[in-house]
N, CA, C and O atoms as a Tripos MOL2 file, in Angstrom:
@<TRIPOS>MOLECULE
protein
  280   279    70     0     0
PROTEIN
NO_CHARGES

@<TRIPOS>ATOM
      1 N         114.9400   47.2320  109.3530 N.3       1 UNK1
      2 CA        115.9660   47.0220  108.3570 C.3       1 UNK1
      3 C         115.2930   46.8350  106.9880 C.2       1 UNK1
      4 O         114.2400   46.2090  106.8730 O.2       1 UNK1
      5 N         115.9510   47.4110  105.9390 N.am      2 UNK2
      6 CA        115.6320   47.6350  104.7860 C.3       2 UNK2
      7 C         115.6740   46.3030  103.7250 C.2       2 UNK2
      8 O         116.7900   45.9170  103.3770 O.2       2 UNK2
      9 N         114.2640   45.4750  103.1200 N.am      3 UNK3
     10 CA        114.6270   44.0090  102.6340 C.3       3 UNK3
     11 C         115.9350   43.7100  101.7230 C.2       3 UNK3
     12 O         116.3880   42.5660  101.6830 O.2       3 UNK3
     13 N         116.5840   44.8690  100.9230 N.am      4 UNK4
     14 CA        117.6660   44.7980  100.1510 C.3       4 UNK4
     15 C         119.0830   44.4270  101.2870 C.2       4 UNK4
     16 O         119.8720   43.4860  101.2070 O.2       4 UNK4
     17 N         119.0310   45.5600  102.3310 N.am      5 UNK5
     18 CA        119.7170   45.0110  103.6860 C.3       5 UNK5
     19 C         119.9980   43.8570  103.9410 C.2       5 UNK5
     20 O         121.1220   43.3900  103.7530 O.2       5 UNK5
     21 N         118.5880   42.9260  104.6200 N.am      6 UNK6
     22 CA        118.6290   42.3730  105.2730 C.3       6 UNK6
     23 C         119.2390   40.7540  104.0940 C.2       6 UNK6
     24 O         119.6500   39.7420  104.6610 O.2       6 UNK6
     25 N         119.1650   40.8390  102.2930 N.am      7 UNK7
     26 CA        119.5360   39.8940  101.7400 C.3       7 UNK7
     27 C         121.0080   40.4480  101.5680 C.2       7 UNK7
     28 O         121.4630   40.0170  102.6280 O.2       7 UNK7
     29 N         121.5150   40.7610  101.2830 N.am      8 UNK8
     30 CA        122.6720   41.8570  101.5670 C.3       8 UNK8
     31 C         123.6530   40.7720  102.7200 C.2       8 UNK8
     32 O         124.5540   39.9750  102.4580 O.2       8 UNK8
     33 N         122.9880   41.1770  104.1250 N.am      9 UNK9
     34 CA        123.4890   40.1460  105.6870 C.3       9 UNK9
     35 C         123.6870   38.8310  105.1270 C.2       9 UNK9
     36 O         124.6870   38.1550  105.3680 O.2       9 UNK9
     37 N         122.5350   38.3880  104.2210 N.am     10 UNK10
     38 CA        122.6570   37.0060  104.1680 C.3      10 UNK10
     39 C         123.3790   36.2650  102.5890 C.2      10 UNK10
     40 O         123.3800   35.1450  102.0780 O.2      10 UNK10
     41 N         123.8170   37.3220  102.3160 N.am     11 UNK11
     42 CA        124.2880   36.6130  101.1870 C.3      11 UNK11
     43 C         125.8050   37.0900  100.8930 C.2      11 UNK11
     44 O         126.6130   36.5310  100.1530 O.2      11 UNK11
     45 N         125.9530   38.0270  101.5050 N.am     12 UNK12
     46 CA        127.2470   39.2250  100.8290 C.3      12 UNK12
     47 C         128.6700   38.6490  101.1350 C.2      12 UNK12
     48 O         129.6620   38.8180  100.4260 O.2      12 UNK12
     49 N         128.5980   37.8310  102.4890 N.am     13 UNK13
     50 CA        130.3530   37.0950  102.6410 C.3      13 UNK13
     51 C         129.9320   36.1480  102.1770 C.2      13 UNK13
     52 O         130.6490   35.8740  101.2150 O.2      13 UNK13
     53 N         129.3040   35.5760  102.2640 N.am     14 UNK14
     54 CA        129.4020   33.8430  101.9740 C.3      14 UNK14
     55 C         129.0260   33.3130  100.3010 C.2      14 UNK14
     56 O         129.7120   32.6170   99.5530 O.2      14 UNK14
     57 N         127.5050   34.0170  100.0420 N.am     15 UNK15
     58 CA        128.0210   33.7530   98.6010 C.3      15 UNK15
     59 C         127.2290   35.2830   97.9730 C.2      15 UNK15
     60 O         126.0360   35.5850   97.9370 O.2      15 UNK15
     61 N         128.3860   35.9970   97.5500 N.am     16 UNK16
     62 CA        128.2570   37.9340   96.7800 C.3      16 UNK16
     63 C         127.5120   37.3200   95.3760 C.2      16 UNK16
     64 O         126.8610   38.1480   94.7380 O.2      16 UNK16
     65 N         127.5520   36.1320   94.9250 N.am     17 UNK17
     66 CA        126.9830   35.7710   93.8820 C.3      17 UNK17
     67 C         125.5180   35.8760   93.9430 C.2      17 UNK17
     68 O         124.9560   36.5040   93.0460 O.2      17 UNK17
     69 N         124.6580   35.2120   95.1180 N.am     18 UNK18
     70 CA        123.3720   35.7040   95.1430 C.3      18 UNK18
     71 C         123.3800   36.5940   95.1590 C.2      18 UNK18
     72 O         122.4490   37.0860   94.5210 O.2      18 UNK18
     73 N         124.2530   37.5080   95.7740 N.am     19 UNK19
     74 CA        123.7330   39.1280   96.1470 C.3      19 UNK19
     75 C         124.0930   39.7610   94.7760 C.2      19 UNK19
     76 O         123.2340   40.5780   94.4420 O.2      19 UNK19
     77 N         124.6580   39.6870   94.2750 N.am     20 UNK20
     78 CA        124.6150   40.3530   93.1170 C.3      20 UNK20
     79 C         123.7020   40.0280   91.6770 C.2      20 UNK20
     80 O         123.3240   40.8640   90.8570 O.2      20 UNK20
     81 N         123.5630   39.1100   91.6600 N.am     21 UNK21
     82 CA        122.2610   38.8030   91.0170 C.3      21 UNK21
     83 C         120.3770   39.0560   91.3220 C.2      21 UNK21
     84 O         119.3380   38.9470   90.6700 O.2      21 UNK21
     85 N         120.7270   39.3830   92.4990 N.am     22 UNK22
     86 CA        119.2800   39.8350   93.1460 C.3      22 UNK22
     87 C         119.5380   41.0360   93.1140 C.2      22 UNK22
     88 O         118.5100   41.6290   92.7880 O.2      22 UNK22
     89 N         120.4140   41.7680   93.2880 N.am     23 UNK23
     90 CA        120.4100   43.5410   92.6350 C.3      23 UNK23
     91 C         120.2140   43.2930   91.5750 C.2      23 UNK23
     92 O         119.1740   43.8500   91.2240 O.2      23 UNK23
     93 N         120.9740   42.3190   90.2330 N.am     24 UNK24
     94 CA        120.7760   42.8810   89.0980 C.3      24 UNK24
     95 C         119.2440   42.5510   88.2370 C.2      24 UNK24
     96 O         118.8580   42.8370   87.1030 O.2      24 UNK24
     97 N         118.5280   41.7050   89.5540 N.am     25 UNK25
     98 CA        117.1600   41.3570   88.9750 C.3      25 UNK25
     99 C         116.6470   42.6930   89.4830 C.2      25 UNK25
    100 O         116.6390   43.5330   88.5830 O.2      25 UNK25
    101 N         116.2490   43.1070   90.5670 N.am     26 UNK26
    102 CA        115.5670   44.3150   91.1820 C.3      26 UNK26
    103 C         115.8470   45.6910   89.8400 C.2      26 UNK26
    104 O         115.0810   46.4910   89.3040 O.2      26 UNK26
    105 N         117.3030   45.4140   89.7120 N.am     27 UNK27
    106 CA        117.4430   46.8230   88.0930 C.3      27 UNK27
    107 C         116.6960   46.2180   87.0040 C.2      27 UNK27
    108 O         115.6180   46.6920   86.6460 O.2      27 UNK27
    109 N         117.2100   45.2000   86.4630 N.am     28 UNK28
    110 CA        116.2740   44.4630   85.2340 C.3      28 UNK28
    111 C         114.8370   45.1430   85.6320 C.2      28 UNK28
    112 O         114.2050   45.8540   84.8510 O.2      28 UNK28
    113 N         114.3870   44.8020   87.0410 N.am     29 UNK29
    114 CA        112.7380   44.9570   86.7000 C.3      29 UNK29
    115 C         112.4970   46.2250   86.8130 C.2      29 UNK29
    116 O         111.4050   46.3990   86.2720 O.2      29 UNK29
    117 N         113.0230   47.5340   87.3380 N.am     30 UNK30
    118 CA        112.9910   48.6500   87.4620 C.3      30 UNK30
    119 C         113.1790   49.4880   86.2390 C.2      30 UNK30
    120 O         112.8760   50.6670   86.0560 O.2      30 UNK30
    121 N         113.6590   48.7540   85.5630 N.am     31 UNK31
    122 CA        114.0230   49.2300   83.8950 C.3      31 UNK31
    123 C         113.3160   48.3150   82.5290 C.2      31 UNK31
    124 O         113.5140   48.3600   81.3150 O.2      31 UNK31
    125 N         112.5370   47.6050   83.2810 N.am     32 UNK32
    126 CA        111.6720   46.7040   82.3530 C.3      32 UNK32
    127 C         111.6650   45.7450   81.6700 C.2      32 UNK32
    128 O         110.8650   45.1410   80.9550 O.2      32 UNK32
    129 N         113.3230   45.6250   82.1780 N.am     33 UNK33
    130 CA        113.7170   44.2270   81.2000 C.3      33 UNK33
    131 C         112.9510   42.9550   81.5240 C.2      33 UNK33
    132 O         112.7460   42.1880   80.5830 O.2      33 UNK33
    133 N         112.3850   42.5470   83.0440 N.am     34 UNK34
    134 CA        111.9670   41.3710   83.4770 C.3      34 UNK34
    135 C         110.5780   41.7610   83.7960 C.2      34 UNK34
    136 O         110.2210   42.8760   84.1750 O.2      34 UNK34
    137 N         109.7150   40.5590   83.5730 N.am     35 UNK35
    138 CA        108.4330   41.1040   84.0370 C.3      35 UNK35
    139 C         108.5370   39.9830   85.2850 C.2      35 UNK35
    140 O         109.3780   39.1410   85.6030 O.2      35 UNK35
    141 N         107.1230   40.4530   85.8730 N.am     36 UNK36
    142 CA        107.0000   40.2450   87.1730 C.3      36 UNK36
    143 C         107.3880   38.6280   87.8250 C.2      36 UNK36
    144 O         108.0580   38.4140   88.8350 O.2      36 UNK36
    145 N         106.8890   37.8230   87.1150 N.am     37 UNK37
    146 CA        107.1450   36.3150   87.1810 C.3      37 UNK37
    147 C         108.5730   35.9360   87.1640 C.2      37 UNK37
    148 O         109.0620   35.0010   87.7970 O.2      37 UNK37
    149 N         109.2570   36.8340   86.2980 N.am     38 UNK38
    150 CA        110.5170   36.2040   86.1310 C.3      38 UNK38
    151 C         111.2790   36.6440   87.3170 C.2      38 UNK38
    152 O         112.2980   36.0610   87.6880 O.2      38 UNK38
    153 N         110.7650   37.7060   87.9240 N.am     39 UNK39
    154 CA        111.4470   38.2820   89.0630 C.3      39 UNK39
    155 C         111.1050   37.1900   90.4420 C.2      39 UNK39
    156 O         111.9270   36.9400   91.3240 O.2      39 UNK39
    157 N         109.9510   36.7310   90.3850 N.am     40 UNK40
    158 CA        109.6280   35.9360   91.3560 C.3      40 UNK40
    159 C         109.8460   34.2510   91.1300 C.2      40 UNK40
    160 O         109.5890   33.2220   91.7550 O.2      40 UNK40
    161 N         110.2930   34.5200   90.2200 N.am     41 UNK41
    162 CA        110.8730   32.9370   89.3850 C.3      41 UNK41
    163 C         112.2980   32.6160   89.9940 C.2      41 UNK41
    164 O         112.7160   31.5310   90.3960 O.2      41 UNK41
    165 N         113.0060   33.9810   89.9520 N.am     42 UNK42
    166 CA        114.6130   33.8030   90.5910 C.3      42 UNK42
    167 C         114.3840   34.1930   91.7580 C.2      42 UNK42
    168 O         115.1880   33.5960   92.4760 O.2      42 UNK42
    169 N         113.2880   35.3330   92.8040 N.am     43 UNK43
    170 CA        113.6650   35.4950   93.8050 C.3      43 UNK43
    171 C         113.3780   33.9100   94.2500 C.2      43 UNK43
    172 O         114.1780   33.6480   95.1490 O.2      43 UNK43
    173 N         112.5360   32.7610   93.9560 N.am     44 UNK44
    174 CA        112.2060   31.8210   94.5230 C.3      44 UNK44
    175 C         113.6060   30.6570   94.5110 C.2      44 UNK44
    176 O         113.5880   29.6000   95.1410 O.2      44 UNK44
    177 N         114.8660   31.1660   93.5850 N.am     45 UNK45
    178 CA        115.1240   29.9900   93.5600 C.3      45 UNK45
    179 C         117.1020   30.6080   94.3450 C.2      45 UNK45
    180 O         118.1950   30.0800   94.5460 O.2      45 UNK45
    181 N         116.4830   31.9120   94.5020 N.am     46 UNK46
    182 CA        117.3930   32.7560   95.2190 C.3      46 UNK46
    183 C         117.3740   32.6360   96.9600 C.2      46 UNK46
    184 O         118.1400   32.8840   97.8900 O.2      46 UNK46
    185 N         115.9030   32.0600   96.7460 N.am     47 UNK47
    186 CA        116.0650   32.2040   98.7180 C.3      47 UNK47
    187 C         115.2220   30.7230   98.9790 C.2      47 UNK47
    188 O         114.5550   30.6150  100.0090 O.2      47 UNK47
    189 N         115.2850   29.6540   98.0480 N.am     48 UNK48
    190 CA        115.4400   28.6610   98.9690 C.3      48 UNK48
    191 C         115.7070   27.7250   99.4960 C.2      48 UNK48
    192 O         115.3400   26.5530   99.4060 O.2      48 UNK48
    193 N         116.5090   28.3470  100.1910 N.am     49 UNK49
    194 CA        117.4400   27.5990  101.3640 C.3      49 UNK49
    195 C         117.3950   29.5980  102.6870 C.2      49 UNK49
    196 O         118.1240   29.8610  103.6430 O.2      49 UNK49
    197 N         116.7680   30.0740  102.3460 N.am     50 UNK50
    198 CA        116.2760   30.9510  103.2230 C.3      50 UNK50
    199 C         114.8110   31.4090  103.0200 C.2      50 UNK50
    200 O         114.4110   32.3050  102.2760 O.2      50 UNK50
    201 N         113.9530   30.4430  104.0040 N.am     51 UNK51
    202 CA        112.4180   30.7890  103.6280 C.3      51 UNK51
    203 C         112.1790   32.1130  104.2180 C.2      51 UNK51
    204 O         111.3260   32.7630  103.6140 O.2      51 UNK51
    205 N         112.8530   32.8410  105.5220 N.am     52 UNK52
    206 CA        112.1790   33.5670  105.9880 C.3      52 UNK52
    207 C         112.2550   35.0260  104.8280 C.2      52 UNK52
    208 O         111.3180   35.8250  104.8390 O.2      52 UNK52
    209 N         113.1770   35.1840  104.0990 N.am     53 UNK53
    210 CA        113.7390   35.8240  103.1640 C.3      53 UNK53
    211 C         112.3990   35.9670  101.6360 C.2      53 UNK53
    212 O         112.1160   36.9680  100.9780 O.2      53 UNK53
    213 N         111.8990   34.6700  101.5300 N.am     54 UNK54
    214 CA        111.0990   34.4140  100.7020 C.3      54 UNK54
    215 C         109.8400   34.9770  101.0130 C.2      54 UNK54
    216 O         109.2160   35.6800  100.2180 O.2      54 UNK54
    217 N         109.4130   34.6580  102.2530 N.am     55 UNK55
    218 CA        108.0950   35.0750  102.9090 C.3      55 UNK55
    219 C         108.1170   36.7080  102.9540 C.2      55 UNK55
    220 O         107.1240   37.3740  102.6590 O.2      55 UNK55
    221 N         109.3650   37.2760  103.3570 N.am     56 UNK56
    222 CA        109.1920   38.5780  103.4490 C.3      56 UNK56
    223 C         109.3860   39.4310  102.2980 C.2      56 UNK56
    224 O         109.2330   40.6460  102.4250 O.2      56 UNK56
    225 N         109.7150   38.9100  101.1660 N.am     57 UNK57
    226 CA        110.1940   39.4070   99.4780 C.3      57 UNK57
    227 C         108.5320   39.0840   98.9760 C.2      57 UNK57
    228 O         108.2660   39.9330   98.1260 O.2      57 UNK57
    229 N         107.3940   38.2100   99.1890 N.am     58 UNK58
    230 CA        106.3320   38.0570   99.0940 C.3      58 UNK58
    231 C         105.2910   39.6460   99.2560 C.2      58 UNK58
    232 O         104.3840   39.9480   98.4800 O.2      58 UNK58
    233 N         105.7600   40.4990  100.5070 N.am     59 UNK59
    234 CA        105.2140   41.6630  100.5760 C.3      59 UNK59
    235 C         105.1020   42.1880   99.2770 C.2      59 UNK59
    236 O         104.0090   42.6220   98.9130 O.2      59 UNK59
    237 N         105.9680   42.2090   98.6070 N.am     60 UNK60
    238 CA        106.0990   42.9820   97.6000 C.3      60 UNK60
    239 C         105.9780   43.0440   96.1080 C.2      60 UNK60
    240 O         106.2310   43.8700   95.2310 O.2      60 UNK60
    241 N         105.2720   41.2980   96.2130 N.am     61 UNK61
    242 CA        104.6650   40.4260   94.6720 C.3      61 UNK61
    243 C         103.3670   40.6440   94.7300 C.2      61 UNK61
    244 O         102.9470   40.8870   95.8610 O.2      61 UNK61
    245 N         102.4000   40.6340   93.6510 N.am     62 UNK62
    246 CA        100.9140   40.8230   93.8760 C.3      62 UNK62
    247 C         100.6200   39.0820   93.6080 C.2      62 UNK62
    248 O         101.3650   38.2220   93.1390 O.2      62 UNK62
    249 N          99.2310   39.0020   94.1160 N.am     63 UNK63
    250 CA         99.0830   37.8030   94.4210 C.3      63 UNK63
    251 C          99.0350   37.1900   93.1770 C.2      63 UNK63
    252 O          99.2170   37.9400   92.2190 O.2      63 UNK63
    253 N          98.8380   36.0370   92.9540 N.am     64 UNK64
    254 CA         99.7320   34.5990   92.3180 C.3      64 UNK64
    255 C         100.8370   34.9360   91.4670 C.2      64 UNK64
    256 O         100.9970   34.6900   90.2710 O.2      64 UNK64
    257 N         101.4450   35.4350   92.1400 N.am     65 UNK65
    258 CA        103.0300   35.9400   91.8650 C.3      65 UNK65
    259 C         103.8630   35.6910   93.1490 C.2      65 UNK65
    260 O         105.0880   35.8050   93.1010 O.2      65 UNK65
    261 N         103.1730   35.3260   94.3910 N.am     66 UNK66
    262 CA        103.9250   34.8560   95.2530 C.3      66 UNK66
    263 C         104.4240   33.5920   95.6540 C.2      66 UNK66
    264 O         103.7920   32.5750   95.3670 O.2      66 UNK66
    265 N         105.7080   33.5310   96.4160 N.am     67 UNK67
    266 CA        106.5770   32.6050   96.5630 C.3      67 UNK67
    267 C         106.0940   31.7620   97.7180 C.2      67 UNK67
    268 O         105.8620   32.1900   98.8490 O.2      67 UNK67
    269 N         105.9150   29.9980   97.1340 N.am     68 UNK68
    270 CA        105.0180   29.7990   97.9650 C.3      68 UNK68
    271 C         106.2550   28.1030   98.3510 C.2      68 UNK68
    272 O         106.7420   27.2930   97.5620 O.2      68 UNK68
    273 N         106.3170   28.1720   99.3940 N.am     69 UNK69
    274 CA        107.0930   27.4640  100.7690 C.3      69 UNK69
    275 C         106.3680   25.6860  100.3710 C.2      69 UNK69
    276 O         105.2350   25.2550  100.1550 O.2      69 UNK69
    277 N         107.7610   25.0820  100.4390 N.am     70 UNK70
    278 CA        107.3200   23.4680  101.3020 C.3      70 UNK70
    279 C         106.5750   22.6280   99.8520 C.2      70 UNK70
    280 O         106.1270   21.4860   99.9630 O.2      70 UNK70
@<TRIPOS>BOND
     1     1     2 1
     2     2     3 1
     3     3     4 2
     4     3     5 am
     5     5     6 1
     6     6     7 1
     7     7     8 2
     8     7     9 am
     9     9    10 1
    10    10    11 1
    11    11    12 2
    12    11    13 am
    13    13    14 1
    14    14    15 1
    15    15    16 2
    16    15    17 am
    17    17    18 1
    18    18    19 1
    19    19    20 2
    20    19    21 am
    21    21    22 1
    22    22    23 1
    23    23    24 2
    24    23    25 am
    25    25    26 1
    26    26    27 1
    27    27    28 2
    28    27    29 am
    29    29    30 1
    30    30    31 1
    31    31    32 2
    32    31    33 am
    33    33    34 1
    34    34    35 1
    35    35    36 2
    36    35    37 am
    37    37    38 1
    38    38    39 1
    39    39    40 2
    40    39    41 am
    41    41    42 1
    42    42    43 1
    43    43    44 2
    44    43    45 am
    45    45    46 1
    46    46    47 1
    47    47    48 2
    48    47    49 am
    49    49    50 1
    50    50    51 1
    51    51    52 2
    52    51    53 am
    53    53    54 1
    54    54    55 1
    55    55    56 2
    56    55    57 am
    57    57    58 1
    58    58    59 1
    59    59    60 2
    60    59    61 am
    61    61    62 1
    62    62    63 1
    63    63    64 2
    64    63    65 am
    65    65    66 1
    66    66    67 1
    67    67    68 2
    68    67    69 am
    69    69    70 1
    70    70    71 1
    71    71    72 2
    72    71    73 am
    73    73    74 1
    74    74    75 1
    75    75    76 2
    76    75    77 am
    77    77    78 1
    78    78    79 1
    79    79    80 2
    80    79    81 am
    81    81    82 1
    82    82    83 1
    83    83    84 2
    84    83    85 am
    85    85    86 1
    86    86    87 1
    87    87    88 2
    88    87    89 am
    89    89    90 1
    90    90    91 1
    91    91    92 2
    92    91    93 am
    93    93    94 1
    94    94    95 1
    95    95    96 2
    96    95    97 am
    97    97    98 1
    98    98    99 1
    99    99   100 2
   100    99   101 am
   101   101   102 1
   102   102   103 1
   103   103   104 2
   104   103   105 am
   105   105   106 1
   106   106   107 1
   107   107   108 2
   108   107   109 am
   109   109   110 1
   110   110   111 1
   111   111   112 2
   112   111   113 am
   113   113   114 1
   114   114   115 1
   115   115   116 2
   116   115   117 am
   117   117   118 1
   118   118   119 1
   119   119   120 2
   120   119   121 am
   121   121   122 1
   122   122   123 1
   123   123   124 2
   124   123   125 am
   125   125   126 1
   126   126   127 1
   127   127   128 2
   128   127   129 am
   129   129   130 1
   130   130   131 1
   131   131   132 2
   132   131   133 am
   133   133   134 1
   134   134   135 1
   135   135   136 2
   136   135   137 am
   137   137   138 1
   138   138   139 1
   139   139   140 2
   140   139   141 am
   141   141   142 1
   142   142   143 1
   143   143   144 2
   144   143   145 am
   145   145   146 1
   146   146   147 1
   147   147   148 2
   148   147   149 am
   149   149   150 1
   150   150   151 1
   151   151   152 2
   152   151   153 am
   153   153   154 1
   154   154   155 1
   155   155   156 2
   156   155   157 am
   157   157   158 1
   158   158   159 1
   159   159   160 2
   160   159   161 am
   161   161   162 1
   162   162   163 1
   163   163   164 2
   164   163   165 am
   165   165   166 1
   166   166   167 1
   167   167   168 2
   168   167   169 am
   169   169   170 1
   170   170   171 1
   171   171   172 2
   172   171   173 am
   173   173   174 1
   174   174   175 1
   175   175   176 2
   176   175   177 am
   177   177   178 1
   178   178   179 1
   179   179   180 2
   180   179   181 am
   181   181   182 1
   182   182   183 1
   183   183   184 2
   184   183   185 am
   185   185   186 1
   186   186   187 1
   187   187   188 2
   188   187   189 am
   189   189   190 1
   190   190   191 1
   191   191   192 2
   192   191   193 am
   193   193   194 1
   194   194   195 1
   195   195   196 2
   196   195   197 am
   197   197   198 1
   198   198   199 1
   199   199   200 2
   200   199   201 am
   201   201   202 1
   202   202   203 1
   203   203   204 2
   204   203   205 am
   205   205   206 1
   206   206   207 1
   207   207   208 2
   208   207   209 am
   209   209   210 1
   210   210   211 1
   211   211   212 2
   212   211   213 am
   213   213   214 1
   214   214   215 1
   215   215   216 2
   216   215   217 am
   217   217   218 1
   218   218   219 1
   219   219   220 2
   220   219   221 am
   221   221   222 1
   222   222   223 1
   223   223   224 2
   224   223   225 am
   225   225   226 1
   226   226   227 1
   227   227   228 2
   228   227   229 am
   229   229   230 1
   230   230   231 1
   231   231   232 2
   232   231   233 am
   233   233   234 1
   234   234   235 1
   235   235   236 2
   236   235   237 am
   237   237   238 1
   238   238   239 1
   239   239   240 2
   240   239   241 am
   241   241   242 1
   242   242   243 1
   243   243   244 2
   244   243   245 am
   245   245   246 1
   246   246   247 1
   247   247   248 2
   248   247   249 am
   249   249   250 1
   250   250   251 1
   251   251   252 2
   252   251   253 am
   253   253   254 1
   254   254   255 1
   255   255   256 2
   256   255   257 am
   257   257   258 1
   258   258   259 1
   259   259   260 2
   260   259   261 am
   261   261   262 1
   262   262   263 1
   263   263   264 2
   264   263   265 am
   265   265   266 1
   266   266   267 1
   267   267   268 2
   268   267   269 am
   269   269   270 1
   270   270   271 1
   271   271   272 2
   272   271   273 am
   273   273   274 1
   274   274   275 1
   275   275   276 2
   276   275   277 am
   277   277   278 1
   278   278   279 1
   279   279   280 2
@<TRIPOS>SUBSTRUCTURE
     1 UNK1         2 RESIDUE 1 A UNK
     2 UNK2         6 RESIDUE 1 A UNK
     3 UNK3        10 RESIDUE 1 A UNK
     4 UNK4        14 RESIDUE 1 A UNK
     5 UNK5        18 RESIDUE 1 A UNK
     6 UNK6        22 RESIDUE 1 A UNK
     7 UNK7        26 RESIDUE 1 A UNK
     8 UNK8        30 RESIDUE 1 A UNK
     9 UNK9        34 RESIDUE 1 A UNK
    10 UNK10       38 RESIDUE 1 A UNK
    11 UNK11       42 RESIDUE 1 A UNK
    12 UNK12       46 RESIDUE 1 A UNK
    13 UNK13       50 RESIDUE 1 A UNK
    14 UNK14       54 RESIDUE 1 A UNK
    15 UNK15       58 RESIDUE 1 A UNK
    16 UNK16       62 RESIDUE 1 A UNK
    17 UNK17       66 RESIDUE 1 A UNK
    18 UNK18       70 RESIDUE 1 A UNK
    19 UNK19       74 RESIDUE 1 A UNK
    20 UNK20       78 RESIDUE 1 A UNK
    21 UNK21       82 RESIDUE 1 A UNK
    22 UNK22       86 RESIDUE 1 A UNK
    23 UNK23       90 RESIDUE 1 A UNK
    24 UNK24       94 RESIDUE 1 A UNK
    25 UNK25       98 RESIDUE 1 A UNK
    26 UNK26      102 RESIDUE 1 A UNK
    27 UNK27      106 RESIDUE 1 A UNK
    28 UNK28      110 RESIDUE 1 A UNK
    29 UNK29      114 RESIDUE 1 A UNK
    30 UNK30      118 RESIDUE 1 A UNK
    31 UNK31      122 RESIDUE 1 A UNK
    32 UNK32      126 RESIDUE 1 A UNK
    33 UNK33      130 RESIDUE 1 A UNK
    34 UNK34      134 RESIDUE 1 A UNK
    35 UNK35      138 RESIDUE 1 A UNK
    36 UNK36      142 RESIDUE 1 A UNK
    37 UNK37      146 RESIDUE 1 A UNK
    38 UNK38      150 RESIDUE 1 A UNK
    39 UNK39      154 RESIDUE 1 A UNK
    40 UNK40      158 RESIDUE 1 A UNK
    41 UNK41      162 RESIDUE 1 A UNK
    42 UNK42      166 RESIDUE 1 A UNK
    43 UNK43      170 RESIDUE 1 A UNK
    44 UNK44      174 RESIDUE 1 A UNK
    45 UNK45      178 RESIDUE 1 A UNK
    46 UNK46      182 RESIDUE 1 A UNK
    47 UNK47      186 RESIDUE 1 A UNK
    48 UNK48      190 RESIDUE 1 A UNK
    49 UNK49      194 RESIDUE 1 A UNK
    50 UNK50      198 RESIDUE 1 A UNK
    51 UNK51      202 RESIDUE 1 A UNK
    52 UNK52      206 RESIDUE 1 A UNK
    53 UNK53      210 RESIDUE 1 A UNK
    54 UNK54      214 RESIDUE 1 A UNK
    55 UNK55      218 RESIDUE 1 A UNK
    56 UNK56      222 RESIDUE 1 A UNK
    57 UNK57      226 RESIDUE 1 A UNK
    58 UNK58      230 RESIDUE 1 A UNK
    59 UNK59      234 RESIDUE 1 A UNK
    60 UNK60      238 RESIDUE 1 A UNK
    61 UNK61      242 RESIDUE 1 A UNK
    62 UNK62      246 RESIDUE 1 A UNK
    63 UNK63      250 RESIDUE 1 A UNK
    64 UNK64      254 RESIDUE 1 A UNK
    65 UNK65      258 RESIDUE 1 A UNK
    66 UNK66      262 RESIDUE 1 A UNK
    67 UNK67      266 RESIDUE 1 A UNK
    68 UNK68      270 RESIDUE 1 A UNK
    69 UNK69      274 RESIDUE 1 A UNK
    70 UNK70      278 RESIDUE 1 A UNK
């Protein structure tokens, strides 16, 4: 399953508000508006209360840009 997917499952009935703000960060950074930190600034405060979500959005930060647990 695809990581946009799988936050998608976890956010889309219960609250569409994360989910739509984590698309509109993923466009921001695809179009340059956000640089990298700021993206990992909200994915961190987007998933936690879902670490496994955090750990696996980590694949895709270069290191000390990752989201770090506890």
């Amino acid at each position: 399953m695809s990581f946009v997917q799988m936050v998608k499952e976890a956010f889309k009935e219960r609250q569409p508000d994360k989910y739509g703000l984590f698309l509109r960060v993923m466009e921001d950074f695809r179009n340059q508006r956000l640089d990298i930190a700021e993206v990992a600034s909200t994915a961190k405060a987007l998933f936690q209360d879902n670490p496994d979500l955090a750990l696996r959005f980590n694949v895709f930060l270069p290191k000390g840009h990752q989201i770090q647990l506890g």
